[in-house]
N, C-alpha and C positions, 0 to 999 in steps of 0.2 A: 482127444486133443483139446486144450481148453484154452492157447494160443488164437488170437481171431485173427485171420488173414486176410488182408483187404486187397481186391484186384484192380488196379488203372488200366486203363490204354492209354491213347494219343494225352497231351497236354498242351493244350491250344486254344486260340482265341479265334481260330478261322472260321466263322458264321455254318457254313455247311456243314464241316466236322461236328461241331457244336448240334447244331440244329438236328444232324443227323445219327446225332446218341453216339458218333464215333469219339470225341474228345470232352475232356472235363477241362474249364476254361483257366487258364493259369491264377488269376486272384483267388478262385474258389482253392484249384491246387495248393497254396500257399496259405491260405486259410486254413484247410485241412492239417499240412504238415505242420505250421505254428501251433494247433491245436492240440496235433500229438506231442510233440515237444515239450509242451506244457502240461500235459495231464497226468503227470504223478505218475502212468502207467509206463509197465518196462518196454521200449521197441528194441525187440528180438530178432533176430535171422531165422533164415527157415531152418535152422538146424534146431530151434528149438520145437519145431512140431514133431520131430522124432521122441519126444518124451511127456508123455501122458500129462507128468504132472505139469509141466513149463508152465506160465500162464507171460500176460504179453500180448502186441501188435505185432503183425508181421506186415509189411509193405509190399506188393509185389508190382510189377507192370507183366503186361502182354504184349506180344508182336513183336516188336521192335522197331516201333516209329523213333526217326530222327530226334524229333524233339524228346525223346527223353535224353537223351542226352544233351541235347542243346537247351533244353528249358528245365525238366524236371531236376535234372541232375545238379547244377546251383542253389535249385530250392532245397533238395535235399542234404546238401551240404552246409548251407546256412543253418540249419536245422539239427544237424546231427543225425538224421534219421537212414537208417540201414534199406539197401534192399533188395531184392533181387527181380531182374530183369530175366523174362524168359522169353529167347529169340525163335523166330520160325528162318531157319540159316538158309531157304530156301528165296528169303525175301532182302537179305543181304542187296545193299547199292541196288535199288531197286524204286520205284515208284508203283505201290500196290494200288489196284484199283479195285477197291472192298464194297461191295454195296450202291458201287458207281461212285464213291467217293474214292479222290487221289489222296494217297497217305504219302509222303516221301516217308523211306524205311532210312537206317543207318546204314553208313556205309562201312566196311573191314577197319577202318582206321578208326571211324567216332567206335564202333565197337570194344577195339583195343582201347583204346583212352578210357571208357567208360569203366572196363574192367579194372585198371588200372586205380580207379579209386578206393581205397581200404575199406568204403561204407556198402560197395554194390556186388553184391554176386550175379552170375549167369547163369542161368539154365535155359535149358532147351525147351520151343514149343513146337516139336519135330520138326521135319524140314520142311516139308510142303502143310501150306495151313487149312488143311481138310479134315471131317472129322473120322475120327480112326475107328467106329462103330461098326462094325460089319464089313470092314475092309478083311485083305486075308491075310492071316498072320507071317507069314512069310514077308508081304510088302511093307507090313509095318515093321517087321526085325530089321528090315532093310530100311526103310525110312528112318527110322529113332536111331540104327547103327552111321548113318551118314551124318543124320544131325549132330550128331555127338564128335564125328570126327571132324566136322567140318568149323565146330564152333570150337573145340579144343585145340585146333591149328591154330586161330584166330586169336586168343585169350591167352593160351599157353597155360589151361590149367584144366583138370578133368572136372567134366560139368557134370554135378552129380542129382540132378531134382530136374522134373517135366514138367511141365503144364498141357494138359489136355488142349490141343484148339478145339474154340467152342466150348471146352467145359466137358467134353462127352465122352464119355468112357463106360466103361463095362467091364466082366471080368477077361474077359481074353486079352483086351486092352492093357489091363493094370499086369495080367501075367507075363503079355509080353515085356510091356515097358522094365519088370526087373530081371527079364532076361538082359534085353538092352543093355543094363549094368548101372541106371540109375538107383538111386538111394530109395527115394519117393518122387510119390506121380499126384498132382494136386490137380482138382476138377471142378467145378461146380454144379453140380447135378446132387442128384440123391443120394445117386448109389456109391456113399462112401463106407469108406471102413477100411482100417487096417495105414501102413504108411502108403500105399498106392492108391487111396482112395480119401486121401485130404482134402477137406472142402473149404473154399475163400466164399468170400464174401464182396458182390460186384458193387462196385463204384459207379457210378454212370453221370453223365452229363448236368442231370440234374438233381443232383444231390448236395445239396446245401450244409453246410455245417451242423446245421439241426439234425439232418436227417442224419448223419454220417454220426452223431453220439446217438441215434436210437440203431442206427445198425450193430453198434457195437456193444449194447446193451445184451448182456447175459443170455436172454433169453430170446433175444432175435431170432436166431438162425434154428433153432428149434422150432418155434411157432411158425416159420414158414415152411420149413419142410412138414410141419404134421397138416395147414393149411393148405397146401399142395396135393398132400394126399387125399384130403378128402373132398379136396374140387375136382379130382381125378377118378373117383369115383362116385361122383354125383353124374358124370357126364356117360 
């Protein structure tokens, strides 16, 4: 895959969020999407990481906080910028409390409206936002089959791409997820390969516009995964 995927969460100016690596602060978010909108590069759907050659940004968020809808989702439409939102349908009209921070989640209706937009896809980030590593497969068939039915109620269209929570995945994970009936399963971890083992690229709080053209530099996401490796085996 040669598509670079970039991962959001929250999109907020609330000090704690912020402070607590949970949100990227909406001027930087607008920064970032101006940037992409400008940079001669093509912004792609995730249908383009199904194809080797594609090349391209892909947008995505996680969770399913409120504000992307209520904040992200204007920026992105001033912008032109595509993307897809992968919900945990378990966190639907909800106030999560992540880390000890409160998130308000979206509710079934900002849901539906979000969908509704030509620029934003859904996908699932299973139901309950736990990570699915050594869970038993039976509970995750059943988890990923609920999420799927629960958010295809919701949107009225079949949701076909996962996002790992956490990021974490492995092979029984990625086997089951295409039992499931998803397309591909996007993670951030190492162990990618193949379309169930799609790797993004995390966004975080403090990531400045600078930093966000060296993440997307070529050669990023390689030198930290070989970097990774071998602090992993120094220890």
């Amino acid at each position: 895959m040669t598509a670079s995927v970039l991962l959001y969460h929250s999109i907020n100016d609330r000090a704690d969020l912020v402070a607590g690596g949970a949100a990227l602060p909406v001027a930087r978010f607008q920064e970032h999407m101006e940037f992409l909108a400008k940079s001669g590069r093509a912004l792609a759907r995730t249908e383009a990481c199904m194809d080797d050659r594609a090349k391209g940004i892909v947008v995505t968020f996680d969770d399913g906080d409120a504000d992307t809808f209520e904040t992200a989702l204007p920026i992105l439409e001033k912008y032109q910028v595509p993307a897809t939102v992968f919900v945990s349908s378990s966190l639907l009209d909800t106030v999560w409390v992540d880390n000890g921070l409160k998130r308000k989640m979206m509710s079934k209706s900002q849901l539906r409206l979000l969908a509704a937009s030509p620029l934003i896809e859904i996908g699932s980030h299973a139901h309950l936002h736990q990570s699915m590593v050594e869970r038993p497969k039976s509970d995750l068939l059943a988890d990923l089959t609920l999420s799927r039915q629960i958010l295809e109620d919701v949107v009225d269209r079949r949701i076909r791409y996962l996002a790992y929570p956490h990021g974490l995945h492995d092979k029984t994970v990625m086997d089951v997820a295409k039992q499931a009936g998803f397309d591909a399963g996007f993670g951030c971890t190492d162990v990618c390969g193949g379309k169930f083992g799609l790797p993004r690229i995390g966004i975080s709080s403090k990531d400045s516009l600078s930093r966000l053209k060296v993440k997307l530099l070529p050669g990023y996401r390689p030198t930290l995964v070989m970097a990774r490796r071998i602090l992993t085996r120094s220890f």
